[in-house]
OpenMM code with the backbone's topology and positions (N, CA, C; nanometers):
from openmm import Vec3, app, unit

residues = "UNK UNK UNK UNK UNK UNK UNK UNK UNK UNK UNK UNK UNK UNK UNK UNK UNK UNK UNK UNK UNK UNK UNK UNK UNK UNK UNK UNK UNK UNK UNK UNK UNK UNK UNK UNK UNK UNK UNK UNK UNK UNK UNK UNK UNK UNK UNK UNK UNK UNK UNK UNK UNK UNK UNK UNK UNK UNK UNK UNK UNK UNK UNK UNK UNK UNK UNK UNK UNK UNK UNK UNK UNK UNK UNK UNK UNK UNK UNK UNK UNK UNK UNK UNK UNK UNK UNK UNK UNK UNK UNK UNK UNK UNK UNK UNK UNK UNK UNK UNK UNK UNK UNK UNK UNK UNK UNK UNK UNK UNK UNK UNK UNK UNK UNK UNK UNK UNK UNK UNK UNK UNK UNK UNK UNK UNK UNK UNK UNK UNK UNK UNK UNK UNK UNK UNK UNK UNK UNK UNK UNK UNK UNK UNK UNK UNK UNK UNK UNK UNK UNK UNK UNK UNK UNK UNK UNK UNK UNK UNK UNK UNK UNK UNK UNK UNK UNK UNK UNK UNK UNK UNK UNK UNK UNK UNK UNK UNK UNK UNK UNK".split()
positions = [
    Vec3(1.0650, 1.8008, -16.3045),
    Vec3(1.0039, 1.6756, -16.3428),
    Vec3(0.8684, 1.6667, -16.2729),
    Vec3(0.8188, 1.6157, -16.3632),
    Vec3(0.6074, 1.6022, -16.2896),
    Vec3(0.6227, 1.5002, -16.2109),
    Vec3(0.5621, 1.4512, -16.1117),
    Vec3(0.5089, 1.4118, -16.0560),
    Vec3(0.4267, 1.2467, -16.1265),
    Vec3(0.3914, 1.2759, -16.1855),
    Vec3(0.3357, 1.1084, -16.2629),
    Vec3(0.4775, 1.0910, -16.3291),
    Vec3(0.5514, 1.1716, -16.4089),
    Vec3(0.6992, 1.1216, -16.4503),
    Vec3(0.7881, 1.0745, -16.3370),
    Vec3(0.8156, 1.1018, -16.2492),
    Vec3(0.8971, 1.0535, -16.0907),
    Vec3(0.8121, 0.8968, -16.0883),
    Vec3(0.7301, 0.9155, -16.0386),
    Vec3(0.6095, 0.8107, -16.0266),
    Vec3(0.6516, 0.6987, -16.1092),
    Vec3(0.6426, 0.7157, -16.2557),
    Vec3(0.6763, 0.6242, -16.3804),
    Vec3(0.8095, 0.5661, -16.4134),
    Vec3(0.9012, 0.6809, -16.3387),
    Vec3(1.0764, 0.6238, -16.3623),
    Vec3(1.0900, 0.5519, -16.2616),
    Vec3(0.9961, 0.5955, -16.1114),
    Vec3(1.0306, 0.4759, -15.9778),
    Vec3(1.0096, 0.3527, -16.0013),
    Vec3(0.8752, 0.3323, -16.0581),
    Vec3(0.8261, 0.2602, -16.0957),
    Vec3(0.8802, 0.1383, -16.2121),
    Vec3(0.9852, 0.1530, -16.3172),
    Vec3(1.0438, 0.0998, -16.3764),
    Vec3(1.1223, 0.0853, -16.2926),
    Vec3(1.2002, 0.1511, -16.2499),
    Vec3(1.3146, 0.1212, -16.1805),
    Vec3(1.3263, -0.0517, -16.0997),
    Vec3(1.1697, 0.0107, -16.0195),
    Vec3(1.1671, -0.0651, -15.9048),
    Vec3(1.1136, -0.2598, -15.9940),
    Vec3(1.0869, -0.2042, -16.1182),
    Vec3(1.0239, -0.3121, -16.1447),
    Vec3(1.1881, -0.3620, -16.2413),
    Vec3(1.2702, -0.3221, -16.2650),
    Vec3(1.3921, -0.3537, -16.3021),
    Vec3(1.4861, -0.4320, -16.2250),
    Vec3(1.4580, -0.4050, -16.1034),
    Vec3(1.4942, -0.4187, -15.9818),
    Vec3(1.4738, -0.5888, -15.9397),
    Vec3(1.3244, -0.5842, -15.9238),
    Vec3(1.2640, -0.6977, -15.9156),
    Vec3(1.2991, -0.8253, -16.0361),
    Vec3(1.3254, -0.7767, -16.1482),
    Vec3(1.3370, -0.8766, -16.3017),
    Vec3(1.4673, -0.9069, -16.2577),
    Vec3(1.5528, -0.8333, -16.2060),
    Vec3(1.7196, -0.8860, -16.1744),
    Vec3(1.7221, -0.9750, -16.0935),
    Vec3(1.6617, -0.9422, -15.9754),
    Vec3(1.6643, -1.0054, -15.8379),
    Vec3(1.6315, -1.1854, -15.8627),
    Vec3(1.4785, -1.1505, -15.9592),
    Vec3(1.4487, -1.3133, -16.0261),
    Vec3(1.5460, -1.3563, -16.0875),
    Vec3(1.5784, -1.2888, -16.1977),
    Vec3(1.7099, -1.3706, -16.3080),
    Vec3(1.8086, -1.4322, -16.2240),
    Vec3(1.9098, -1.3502, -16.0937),
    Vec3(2.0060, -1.4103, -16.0012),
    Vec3(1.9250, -1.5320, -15.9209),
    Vec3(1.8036, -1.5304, -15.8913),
    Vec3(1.7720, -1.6790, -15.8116),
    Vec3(1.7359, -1.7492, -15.8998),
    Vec3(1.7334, -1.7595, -16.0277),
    Vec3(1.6812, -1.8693, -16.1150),
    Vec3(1.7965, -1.9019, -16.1238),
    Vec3(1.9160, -1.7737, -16.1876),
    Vec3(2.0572, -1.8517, -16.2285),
    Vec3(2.1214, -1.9238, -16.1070),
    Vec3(2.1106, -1.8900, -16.0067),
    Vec3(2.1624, -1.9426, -15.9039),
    Vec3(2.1122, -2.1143, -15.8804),
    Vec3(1.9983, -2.1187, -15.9069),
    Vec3(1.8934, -2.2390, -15.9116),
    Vec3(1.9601, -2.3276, -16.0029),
    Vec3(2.0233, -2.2916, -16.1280),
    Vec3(2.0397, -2.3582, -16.2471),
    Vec3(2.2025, -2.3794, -16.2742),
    Vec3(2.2928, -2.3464, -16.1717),
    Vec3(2.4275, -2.3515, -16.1793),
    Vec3(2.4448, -2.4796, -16.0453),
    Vec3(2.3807, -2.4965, -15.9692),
    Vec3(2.3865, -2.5907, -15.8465),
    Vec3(2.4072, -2.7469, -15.9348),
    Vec3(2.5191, -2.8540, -15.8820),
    Vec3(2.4936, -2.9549, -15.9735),
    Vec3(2.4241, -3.0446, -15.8941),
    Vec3(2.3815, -3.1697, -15.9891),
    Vec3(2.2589, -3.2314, -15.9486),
    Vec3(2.2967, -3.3206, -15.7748),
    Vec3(2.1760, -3.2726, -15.7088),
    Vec3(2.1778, -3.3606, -15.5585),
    Vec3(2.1874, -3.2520, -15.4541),
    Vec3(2.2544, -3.1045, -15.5139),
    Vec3(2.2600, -3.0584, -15.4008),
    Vec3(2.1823, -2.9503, -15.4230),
    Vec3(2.0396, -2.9166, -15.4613),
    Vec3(1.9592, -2.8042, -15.4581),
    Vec3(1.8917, -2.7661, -15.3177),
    Vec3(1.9086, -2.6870, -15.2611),
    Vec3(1.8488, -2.6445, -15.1294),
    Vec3(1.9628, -2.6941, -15.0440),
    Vec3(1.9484, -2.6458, -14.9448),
    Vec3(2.0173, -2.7042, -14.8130),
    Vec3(2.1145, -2.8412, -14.8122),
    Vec3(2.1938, -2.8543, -14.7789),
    Vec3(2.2223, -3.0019, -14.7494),
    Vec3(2.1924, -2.9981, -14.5892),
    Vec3(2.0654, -3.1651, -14.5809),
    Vec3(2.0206, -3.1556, -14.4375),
    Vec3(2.0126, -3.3427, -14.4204),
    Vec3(1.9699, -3.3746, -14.3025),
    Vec3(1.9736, -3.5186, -14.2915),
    Vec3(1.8405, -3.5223, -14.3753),
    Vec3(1.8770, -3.6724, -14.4610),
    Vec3(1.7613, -3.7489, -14.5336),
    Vec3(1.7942, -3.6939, -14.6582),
    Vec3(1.8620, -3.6511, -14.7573),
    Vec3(1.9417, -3.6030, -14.8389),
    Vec3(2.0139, -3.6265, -14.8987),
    Vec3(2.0839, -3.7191, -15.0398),
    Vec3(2.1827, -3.8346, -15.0545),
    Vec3(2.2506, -3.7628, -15.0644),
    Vec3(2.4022, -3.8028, -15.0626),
    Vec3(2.4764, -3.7346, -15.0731),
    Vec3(2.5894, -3.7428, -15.1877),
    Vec3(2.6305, -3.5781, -15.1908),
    Vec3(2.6995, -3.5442, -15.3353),
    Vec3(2.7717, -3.5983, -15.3603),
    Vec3(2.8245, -3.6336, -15.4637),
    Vec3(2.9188, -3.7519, -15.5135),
    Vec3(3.0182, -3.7069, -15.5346),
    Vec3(3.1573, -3.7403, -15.5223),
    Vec3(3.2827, -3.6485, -15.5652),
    Vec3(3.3850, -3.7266, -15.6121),
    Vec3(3.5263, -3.7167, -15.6473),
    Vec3(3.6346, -3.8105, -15.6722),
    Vec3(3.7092, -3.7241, -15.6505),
    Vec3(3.7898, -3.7346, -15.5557),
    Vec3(3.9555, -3.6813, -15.5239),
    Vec3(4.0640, -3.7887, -15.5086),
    Vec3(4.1801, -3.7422, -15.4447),
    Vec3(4.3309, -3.8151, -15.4840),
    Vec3(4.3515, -3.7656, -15.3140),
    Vec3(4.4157, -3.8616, -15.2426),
    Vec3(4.4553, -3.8693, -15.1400),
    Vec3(4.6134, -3.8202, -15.1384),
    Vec3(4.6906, -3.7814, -15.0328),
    Vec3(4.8205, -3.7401, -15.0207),
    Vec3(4.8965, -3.8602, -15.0941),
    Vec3(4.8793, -3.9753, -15.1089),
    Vec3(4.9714, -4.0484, -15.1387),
    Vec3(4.9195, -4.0856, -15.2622),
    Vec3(4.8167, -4.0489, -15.3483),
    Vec3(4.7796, -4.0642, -15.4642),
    Vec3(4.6624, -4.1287, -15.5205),
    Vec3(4.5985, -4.1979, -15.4148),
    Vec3(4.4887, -4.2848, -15.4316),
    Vec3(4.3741, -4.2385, -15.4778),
    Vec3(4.3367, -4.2928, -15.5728),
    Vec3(4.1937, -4.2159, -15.6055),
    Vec3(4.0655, -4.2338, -15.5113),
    Vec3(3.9932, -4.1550, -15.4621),
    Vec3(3.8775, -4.1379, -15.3426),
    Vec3(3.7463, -4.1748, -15.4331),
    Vec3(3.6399, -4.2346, -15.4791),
    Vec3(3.4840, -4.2044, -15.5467),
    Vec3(3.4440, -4.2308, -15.4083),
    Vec3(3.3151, -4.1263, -15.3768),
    Vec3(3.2335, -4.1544, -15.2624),
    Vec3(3.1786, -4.2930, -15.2950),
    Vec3(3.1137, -4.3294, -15.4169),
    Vec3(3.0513, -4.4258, -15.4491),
    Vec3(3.1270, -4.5667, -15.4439),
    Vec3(3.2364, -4.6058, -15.4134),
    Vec3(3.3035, -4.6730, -15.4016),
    Vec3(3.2475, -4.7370, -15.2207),
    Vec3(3.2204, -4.6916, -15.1657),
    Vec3(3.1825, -4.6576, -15.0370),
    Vec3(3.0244, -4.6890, -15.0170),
    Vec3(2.9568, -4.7362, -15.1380),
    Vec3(2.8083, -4.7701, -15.1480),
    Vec3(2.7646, -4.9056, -15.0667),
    Vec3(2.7053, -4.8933, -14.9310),
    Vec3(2.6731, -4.9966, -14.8813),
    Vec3(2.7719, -5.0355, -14.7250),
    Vec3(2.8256, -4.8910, -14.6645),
    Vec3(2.8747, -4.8777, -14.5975),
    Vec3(2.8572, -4.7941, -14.5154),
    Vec3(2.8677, -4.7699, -14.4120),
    Vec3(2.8724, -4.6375, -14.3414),
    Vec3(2.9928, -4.5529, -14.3418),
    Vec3(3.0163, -4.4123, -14.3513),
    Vec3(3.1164, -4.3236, -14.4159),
    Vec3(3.0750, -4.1470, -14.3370),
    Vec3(3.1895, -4.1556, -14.2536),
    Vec3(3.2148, -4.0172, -14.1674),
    Vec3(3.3215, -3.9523, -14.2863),
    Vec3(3.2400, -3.8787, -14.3430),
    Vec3(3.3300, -3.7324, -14.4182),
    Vec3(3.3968, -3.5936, -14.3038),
    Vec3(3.5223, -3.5403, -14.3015),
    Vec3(3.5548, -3.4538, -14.2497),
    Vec3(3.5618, -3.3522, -14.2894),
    Vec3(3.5112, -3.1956, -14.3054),
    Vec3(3.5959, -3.0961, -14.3920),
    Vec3(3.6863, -3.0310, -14.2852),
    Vec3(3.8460, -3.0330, -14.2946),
    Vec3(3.9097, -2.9711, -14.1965),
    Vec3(4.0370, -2.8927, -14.2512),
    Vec3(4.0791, -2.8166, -14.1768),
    Vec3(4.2256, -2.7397, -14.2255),
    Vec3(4.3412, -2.7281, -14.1050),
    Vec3(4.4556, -2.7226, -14.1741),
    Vec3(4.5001, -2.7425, -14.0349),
    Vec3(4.5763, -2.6204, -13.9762),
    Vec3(4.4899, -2.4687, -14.0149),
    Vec3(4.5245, -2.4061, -13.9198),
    Vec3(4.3716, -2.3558, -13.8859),
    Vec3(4.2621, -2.4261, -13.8775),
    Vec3(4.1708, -2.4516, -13.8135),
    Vec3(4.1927, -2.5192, -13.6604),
    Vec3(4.1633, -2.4412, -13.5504),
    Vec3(4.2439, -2.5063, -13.4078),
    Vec3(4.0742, -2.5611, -13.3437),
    Vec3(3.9498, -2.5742, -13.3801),
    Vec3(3.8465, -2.6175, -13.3735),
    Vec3(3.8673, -2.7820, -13.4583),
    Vec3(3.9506, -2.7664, -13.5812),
    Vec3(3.9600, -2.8833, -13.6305),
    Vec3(4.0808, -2.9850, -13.6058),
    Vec3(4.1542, -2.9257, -13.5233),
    Vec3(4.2707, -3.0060, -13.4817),
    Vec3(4.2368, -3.0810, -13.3405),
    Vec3(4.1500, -2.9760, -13.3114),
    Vec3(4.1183, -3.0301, -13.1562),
    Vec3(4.0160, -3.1666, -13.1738),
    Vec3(3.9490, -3.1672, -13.2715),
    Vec3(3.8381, -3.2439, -13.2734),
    Vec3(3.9250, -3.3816, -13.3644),
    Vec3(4.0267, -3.3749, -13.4125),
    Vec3(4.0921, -3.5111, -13.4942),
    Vec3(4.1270, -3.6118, -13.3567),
    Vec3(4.1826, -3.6027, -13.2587),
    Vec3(4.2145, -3.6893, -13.2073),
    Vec3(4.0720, -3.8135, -13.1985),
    Vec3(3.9796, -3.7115, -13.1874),
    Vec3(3.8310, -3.8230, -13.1708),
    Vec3(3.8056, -3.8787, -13.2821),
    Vec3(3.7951, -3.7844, -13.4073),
    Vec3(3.7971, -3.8862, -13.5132),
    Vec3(3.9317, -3.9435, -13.5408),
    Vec3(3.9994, -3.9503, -13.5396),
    Vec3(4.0922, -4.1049, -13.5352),
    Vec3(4.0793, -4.1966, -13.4605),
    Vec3(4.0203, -4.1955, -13.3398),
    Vec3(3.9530, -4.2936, -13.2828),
    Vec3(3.8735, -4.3899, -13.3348),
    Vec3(3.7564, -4.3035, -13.4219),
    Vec3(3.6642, -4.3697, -13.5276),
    Vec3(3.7337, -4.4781, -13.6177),
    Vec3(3.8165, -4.3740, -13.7002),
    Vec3(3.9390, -4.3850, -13.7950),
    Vec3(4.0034, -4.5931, -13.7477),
    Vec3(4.0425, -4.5241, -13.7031),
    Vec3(4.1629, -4.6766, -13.6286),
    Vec3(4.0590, -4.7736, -13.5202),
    Vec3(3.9624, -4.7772, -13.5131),
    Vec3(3.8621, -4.8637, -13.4411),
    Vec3(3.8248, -4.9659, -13.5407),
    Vec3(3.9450, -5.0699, -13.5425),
    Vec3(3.8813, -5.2158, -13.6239),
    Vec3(3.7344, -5.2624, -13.6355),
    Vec3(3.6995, -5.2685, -13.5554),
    Vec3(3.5547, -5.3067, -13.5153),
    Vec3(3.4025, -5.2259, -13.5568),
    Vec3(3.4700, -5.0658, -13.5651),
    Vec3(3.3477, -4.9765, -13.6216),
    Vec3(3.2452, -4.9833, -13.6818),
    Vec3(3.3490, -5.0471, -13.8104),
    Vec3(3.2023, -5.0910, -13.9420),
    Vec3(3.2437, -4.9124, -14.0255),
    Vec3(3.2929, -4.8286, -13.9464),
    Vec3(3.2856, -4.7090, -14.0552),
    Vec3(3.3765, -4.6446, -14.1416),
    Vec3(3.3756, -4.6467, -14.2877),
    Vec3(3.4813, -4.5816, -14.3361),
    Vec3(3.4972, -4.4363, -14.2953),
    Vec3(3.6342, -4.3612, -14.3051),
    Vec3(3.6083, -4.2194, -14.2683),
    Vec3(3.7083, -4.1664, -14.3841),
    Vec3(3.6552, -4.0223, -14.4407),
    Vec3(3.6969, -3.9745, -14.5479),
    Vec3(3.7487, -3.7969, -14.5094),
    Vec3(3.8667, -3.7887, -14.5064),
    Vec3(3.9386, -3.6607, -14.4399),
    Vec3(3.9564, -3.5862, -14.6044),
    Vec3(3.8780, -3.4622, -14.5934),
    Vec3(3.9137, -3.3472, -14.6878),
    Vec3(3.9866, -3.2775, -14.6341),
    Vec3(4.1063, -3.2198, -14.6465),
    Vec3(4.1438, -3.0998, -14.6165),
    Vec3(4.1304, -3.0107, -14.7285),
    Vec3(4.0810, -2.8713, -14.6814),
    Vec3(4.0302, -2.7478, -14.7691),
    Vec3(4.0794, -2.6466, -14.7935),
    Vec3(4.1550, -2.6412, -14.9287),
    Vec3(4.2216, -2.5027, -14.9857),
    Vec3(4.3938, -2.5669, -14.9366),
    Vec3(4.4298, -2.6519, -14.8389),
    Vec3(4.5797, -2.6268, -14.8241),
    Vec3(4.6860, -2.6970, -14.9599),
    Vec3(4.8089, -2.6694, -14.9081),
    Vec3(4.9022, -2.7255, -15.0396),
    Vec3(4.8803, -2.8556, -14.9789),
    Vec3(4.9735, -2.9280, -15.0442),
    Vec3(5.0190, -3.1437, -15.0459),
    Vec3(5.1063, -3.0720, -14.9435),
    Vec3(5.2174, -2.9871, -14.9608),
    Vec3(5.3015, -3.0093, -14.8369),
    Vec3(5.3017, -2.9580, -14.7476),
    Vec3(5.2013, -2.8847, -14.6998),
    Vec3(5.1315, -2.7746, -14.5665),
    Vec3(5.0778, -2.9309, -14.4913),
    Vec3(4.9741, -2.9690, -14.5872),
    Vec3(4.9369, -3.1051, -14.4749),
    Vec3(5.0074, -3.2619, -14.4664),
    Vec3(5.0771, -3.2728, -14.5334),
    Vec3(5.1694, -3.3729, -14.5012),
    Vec3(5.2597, -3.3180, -14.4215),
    Vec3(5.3112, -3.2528, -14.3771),
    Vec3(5.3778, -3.1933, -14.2552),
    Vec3(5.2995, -3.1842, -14.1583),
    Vec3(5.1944, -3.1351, -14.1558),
    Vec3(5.1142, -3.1362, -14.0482),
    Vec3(5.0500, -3.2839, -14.0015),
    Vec3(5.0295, -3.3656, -14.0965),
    Vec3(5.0153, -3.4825, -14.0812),
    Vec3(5.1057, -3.5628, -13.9736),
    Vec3(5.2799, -3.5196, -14.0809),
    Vec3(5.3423, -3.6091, -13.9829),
    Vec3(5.3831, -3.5624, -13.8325),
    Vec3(5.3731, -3.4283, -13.8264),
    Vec3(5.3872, -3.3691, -13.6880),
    Vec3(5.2817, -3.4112, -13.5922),
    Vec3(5.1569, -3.3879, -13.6193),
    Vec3(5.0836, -3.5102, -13.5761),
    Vec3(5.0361, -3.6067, -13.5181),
    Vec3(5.1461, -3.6821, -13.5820),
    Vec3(5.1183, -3.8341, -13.6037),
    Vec3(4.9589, -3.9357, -13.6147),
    Vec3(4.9005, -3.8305, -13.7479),
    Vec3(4.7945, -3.9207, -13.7576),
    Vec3(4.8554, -3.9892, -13.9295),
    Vec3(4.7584, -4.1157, -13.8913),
    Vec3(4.7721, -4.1810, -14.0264),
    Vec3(4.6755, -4.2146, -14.1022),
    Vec3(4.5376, -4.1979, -14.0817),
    Vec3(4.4454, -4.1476, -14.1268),
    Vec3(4.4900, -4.0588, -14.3112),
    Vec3(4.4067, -4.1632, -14.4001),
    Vec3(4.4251, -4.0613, -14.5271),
    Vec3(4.3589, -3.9924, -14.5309),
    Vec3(4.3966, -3.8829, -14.6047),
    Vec3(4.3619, -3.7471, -14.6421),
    Vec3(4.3771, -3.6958, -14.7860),
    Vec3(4.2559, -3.6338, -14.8176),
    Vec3(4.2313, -3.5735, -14.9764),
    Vec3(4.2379, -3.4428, -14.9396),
    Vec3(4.2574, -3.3758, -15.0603),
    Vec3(4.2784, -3.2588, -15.0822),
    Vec3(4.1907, -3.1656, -15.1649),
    Vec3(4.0925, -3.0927, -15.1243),
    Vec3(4.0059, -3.0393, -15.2256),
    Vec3(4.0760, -2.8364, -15.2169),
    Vec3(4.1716, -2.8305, -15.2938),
    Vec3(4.2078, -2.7284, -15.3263),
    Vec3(4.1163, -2.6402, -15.3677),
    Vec3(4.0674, -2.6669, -15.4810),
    Vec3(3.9750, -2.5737, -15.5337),
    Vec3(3.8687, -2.5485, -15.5061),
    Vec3(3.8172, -2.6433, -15.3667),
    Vec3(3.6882, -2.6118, -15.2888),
    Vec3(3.5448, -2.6591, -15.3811),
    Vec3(3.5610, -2.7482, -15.5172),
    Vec3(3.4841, -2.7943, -15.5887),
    Vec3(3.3717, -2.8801, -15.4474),
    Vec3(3.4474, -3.0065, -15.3941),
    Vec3(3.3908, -3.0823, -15.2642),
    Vec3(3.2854, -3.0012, -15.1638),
    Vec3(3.3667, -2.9150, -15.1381),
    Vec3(3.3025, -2.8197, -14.9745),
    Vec3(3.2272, -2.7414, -15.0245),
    Vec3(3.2101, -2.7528, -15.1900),
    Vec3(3.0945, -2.6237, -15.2199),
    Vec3(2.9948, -2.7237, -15.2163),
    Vec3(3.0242, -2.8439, -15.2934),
    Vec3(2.8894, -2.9465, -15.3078),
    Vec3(2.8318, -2.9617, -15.1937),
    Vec3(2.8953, -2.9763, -15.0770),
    Vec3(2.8384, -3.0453, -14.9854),
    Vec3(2.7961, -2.9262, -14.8578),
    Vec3(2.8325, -2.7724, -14.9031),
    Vec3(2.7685, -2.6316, -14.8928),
    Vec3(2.8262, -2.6089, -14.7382),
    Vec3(2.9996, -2.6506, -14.7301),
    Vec3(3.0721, -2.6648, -14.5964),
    Vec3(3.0700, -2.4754, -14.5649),
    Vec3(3.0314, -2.4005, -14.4981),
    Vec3(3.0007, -2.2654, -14.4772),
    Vec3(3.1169, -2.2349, -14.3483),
    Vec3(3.1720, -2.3343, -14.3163),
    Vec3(3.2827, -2.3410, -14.1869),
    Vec3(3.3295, -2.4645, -14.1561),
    Vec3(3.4246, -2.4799, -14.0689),
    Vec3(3.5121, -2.5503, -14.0343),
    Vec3(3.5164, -2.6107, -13.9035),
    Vec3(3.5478, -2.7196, -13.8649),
    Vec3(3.5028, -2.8105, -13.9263),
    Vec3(3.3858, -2.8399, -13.9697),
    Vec3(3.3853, -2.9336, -14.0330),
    Vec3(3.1987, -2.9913, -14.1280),
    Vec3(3.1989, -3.1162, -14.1397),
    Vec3(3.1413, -3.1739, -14.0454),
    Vec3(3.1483, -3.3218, -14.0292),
    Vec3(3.0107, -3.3969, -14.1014),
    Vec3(2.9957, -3.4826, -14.1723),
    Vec3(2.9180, -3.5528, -14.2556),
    Vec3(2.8827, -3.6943, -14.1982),
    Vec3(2.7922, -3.7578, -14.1519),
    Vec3(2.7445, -3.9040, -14.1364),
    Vec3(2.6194, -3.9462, -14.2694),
    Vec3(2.7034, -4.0736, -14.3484),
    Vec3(2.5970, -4.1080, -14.4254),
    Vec3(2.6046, -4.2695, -14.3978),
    Vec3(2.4900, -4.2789, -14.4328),
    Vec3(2.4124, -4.4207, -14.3816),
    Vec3(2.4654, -4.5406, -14.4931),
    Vec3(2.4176, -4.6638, -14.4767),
    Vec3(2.4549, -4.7275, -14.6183),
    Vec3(2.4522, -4.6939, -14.7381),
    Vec3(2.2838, -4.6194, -14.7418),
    Vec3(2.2766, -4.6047, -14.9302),
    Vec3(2.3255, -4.4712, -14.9679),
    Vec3(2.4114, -4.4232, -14.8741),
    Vec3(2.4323, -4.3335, -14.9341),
    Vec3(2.3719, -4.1877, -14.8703),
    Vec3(2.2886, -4.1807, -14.7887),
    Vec3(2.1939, -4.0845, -14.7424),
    Vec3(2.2411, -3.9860, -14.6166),
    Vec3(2.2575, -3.8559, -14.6627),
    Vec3(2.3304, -3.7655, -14.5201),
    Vec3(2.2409, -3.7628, -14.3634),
    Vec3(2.3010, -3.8517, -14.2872),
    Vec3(2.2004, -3.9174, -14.1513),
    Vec3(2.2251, -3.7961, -14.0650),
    Vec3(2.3916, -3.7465, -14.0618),
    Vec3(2.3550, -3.5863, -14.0097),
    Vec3(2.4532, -3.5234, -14.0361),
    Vec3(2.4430, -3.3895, -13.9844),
    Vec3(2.5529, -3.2969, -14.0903),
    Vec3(2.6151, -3.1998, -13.9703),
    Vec3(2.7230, -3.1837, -13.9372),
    Vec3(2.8035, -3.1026, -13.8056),
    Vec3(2.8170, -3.0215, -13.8710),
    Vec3(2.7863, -2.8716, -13.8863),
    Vec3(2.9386, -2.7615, -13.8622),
    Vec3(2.9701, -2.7207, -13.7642),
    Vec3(3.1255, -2.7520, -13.7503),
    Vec3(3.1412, -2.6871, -13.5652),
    Vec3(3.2118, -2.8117, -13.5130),
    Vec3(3.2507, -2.7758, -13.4429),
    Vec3(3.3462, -2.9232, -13.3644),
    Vec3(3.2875, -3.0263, -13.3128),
    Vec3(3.3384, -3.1421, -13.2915),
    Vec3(3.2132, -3.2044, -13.2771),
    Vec3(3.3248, -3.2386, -13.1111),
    Vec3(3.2661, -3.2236, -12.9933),
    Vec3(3.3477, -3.2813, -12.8640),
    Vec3(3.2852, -3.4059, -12.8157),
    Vec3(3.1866, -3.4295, -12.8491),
    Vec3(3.0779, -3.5514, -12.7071),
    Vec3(3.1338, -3.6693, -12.8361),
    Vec3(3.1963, -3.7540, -12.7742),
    Vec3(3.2254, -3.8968, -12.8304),
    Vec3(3.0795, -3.9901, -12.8211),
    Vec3(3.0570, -3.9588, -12.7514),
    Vec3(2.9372, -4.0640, -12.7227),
    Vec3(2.8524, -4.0097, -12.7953),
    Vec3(2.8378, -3.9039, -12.8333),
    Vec3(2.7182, -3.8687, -12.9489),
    Vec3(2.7531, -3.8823, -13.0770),
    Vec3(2.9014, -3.8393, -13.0864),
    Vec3(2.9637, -3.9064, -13.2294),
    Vec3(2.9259, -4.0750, -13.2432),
    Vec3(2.9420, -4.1697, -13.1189),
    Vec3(2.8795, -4.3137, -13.1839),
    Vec3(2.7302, -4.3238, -13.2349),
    Vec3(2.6706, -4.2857, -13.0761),
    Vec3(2.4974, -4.2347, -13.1099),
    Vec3(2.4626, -4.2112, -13.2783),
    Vec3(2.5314, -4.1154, -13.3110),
    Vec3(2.4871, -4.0791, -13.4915),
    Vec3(2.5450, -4.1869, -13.5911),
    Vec3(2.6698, -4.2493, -13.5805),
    Vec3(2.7127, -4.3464, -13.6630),
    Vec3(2.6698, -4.4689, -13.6076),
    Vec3(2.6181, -4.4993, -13.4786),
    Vec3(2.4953, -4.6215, -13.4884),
    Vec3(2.3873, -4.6080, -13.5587),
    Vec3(2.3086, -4.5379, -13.5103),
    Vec3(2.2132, -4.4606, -13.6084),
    Vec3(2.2315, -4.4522, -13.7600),
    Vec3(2.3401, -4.4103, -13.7908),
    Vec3(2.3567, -4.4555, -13.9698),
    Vec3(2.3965, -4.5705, -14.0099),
    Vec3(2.4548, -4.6576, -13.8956),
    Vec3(2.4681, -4.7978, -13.9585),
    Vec3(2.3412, -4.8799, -13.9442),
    Vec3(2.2244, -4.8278, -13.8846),
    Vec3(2.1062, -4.9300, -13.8842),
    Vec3(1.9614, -4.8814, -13.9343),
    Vec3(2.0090, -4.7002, -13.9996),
    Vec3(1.9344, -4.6280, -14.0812),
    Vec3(1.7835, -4.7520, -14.1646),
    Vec3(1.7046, -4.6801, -14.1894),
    Vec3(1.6206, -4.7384, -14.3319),
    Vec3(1.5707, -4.6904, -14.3950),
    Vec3(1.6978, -4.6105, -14.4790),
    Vec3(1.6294, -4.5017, -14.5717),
    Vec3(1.5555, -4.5633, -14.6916),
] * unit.nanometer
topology = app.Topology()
chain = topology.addChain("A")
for resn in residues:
    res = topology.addResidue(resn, chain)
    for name in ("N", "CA", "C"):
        topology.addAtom(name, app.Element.getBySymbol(name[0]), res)
């Protein structure tokens, strides 16, 4: 093979190469549903979802419009996310807060975490996003994934990773209850 022919097949190749590479980030661009393009970061509204709680209740984030609202993503053979529930139930069961709190558990069965629930003993409800539709929207990459959104709706900040300092857990949900987005 010549030399300008090598040259000319690299050359397609490489430019074949490049036309794919675009097509996967456009399609990738164009399969994301609306709210969550780029990053999810603070200042960011947040994705909207509807799930069913262990005992059947239907969840709309939007139901929740004009409130402050701690989202959890947790599992419970996640031992980063077991350790960190006792604090959020604190949140949870604090009359006085002002904050709703919204527990996903991710990928398990109804009766993996209702057992684990009642062993436990939290009473805190809990949804179930099996199919990981939720934790993709909201682009949960690990466990736990803790969410603070402000009244209108707006992600004030976003944990992955355990969250231990209580006092910084209020710090951020003061902060989203007196937000002005």
């Amino acid at each position: 093979m010549s030399i300008s022919l090598r040259r000319t097949v690299t050359l397609l190749i490489l430019a074949a190469a490049v036309a794919a590479a675009l097509w996967v980030f456009y399609q990738s661009g164009n399969n994301r549903e609306k709210g969550t393009a780029g990053r999810i970061a603070a200042g960011m509204p947040a994705p909207e979802f509807e799930a069913t709680t262990l005992d059947g209740q239907k969840v709309r984030l939007k139901d929740y419009q004009g409130q402050t609202v701690l989202i959890n993503f947790w599992a419970s053979w996640c031992k980063p996310c077991v350790r960190e529930m006792p604090l959020l139930n604190e949140v949870h069961t604090a009359s006085d807060s002002g904050v709703e709190t919204l527990f996903i558990n991710v990928g398990e069965s109804k009766g993996t975490v209702s057992e684990f629930m009642k062993a436990q003993k939290f009473s805190f409800p809990v949804s179930i996003d099996v199919t990981g539709k939720i934790s993709t929207a909201y682009e949960v990459t690990a466990l736990p994934a803790t969410f603070i959104l402000d009244k209108a709706g707006y992600i004030r900040n976003a944990q992955l990773g355990e969250i231990t300092d209580f006092a910084l857990l209020e710090q951020w949900l003061a902060e989203a209850e007196h937000s002005k987005f």
